[in-house]
Backbone as CSV, one residue per row, in Angstrom:
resi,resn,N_x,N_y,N_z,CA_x,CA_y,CA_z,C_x,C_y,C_z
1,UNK,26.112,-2.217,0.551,24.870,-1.706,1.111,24.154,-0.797,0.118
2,UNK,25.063,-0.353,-0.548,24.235,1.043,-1.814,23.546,0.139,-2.974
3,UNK,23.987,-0.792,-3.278,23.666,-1.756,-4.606,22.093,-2.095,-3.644
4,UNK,22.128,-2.787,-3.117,20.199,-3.436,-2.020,19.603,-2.435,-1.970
5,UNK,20.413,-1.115,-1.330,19.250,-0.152,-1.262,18.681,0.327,-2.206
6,UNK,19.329,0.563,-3.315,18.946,0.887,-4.380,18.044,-0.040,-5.293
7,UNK,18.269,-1.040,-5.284,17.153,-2.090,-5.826,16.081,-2.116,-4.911
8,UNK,15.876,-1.739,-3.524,14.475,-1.700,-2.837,13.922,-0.784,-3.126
9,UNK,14.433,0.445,-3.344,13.727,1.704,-3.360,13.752,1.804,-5.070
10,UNK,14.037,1.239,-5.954,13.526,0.744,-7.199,12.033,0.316,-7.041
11,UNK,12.223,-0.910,-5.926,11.410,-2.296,-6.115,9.810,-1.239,-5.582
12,UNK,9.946,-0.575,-4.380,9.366,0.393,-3.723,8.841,1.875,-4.639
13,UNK,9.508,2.213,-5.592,9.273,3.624,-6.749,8.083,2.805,-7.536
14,UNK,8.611,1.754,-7.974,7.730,1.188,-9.603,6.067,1.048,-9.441
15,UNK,5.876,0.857,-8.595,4.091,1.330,-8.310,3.842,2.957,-9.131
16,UNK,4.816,3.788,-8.374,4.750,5.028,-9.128,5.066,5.001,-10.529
17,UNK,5.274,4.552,-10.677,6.168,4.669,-12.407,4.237,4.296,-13.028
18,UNK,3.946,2.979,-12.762,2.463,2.883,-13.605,1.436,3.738,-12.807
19,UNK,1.602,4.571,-12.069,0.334,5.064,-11.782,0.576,6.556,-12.742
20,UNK,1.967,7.416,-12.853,2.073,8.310,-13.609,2.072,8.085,-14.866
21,UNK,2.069,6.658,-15.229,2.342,6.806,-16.877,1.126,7.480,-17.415
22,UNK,-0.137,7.282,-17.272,-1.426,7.652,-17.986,-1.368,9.274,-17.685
23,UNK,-1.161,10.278,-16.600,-0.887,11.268,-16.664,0.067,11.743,-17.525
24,UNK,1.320,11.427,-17.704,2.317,11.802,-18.572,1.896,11.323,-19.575
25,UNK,1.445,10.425,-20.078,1.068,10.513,-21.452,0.098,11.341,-21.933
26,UNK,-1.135,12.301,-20.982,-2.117,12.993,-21.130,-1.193,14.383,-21.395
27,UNK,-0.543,14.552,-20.079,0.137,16.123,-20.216,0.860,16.123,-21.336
28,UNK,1.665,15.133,-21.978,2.217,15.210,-22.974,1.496,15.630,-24.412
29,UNK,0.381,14.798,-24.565,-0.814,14.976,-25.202,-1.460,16.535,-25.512
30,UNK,-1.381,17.371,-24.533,-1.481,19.041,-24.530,-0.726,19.664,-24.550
31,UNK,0.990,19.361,-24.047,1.504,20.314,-24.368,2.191,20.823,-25.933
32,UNK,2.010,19.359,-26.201,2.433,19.589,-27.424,1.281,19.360,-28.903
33,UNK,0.081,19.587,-28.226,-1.496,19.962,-29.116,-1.223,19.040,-29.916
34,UNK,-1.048,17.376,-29.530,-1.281,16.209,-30.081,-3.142,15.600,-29.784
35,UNK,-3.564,15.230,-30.994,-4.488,14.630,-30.564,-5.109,13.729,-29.424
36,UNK,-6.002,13.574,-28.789,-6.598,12.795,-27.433,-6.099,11.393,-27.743
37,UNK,-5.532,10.951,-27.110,-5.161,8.597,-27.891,-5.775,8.184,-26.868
38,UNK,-6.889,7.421,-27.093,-8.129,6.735,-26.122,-7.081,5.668,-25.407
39,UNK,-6.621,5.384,-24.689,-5.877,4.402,-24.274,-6.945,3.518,-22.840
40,UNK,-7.760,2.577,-24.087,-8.347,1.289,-23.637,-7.702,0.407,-24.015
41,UNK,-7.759,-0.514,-23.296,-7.390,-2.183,-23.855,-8.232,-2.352,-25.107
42,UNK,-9.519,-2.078,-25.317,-10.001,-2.789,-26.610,-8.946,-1.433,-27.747
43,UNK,-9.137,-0.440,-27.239,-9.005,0.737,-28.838,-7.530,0.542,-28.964
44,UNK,-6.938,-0.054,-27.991,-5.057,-0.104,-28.210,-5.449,-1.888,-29.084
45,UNK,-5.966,-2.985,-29.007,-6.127,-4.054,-29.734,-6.535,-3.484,-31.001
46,UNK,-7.634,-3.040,-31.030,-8.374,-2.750,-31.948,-7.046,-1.789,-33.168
47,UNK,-6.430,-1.169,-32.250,-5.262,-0.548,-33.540,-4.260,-1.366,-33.739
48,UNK,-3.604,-2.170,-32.817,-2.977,-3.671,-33.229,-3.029,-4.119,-34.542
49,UNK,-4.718,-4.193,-34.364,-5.273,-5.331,-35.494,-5.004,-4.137,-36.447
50,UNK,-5.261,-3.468,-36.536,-6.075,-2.449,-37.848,-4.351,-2.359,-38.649
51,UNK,-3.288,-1.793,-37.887,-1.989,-1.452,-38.509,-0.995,-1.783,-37.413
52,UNK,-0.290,-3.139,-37.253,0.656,-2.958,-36.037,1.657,-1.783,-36.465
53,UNK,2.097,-1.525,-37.319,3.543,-0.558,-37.507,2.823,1.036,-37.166
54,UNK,1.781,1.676,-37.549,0.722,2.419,-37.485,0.738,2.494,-35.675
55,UNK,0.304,1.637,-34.565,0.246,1.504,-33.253,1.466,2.119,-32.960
56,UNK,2.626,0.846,-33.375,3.863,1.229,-32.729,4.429,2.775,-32.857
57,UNK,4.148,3.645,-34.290,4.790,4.948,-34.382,3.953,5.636,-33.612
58,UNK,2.605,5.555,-33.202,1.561,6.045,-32.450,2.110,6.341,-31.169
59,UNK,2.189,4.945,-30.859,2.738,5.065,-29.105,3.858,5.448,-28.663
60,UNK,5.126,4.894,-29.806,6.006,5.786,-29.515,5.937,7.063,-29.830
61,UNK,5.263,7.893,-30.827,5.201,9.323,-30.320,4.690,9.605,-29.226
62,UNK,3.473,8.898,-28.464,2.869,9.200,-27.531,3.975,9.270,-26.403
63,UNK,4.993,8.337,-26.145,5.848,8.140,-24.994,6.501,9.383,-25.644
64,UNK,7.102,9.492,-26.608,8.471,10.648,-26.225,7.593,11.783,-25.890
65,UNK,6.722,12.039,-26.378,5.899,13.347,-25.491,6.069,12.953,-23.705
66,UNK,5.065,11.917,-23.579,5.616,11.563,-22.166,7.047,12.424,-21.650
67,UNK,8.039,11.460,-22.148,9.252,11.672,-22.112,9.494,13.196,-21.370
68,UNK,9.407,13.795,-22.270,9.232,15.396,-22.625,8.750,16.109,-20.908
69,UNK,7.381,15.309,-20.826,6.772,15.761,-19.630,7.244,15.592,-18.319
70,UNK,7.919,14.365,-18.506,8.752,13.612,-17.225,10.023,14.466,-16.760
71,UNK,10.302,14.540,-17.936,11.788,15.248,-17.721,11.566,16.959,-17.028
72,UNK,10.518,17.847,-17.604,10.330,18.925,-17.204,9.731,18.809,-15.771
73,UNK,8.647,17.248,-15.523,8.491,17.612,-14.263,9.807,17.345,-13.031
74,UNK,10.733,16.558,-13.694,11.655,16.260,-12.766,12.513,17.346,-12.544
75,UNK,12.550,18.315,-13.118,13.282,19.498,-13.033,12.982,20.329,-12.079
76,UNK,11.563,20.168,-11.631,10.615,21.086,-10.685,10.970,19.925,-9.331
77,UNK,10.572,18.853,-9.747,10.430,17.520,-8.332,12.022,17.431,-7.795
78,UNK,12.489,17.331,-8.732,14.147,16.699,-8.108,14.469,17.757,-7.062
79,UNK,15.059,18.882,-7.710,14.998,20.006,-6.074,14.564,20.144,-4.958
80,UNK,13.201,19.770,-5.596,12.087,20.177,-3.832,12.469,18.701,-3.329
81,UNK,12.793,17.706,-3.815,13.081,16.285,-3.396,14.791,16.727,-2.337
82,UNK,15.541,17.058,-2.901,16.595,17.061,-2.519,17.038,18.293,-1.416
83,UNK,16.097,19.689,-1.126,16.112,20.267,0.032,15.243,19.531,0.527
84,UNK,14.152,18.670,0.680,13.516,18.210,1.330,14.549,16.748,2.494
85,UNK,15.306,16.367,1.544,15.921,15.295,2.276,17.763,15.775,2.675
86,UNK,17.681,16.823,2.608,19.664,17.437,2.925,19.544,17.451,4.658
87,UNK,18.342,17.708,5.470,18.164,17.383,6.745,18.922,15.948,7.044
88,UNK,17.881,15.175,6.294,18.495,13.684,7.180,19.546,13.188,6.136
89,UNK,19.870,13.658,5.396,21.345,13.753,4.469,22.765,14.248,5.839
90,UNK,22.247,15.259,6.098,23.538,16.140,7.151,23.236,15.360,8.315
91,UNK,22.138,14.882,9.045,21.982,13.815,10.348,22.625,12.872,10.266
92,UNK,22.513,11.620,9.155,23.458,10.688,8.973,24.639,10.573,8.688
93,UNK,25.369,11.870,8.029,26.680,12.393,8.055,27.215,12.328,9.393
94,UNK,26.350,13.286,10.065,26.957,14.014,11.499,27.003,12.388,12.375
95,UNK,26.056,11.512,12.033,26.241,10.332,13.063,27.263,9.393,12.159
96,UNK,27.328,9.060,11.316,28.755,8.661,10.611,30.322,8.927,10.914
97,UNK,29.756,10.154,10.758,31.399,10.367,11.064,31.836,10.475,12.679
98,UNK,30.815,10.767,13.426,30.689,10.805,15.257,31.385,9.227,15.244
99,UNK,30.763,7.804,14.702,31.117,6.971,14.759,32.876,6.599,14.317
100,UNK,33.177,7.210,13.207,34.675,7.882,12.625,35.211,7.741,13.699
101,UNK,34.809,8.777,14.435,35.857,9.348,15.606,36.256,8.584,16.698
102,UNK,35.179,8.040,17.234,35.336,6.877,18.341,36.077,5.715,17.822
């Protein structure tokens, strides 16, 4: 049962995953007083063409900044995530193990 649930609520997260990427790549972008990276479809082609190896060190600096941002915000989110859900964490315990007993 843990293996399904976990691939739904994957399948169910990944909407989030592309709607934060363009934020995390922005916050990343300021905190660490990296230049603005226009991220259009033409200006990301347009650097393709111009230098692929040039793009690729681009973007991957751009992601590990990301990176950077993700991780600090999960430090703040994960907590408030996890008192937020220890309620119906201890409910499904308490009816689990009620079932135990009988």
């Amino acid at each position: 049962l843990n293996l399904p649930l976990i691939q739904l609520v994957n399948c169910v997260v990944y909407p989030l995953q592309l709607i934060f990427l363009i934020p995390m790549l922005q916050l990343g972008q300021r905190l660490f007083g990296a230049p603005v990276l226009p991220l259009t479809l033409d200006r990301v082609l347009s650097m393709i063409r111009a230098s692929i190896w040039n793009t690729i060190a681009t973007l991957g600096a751009a992601t590990g900044r990301a990176i950077v941002v993700w991780l600090l915000v999960s430090c703040l989110v994960a907590p408030a995530i996890y008192l937020a859900a220890l309620p119906l964490l201890r409910l499904s315990l308490s009816r689990v193990s009620r079932r135990a007993r009988s």
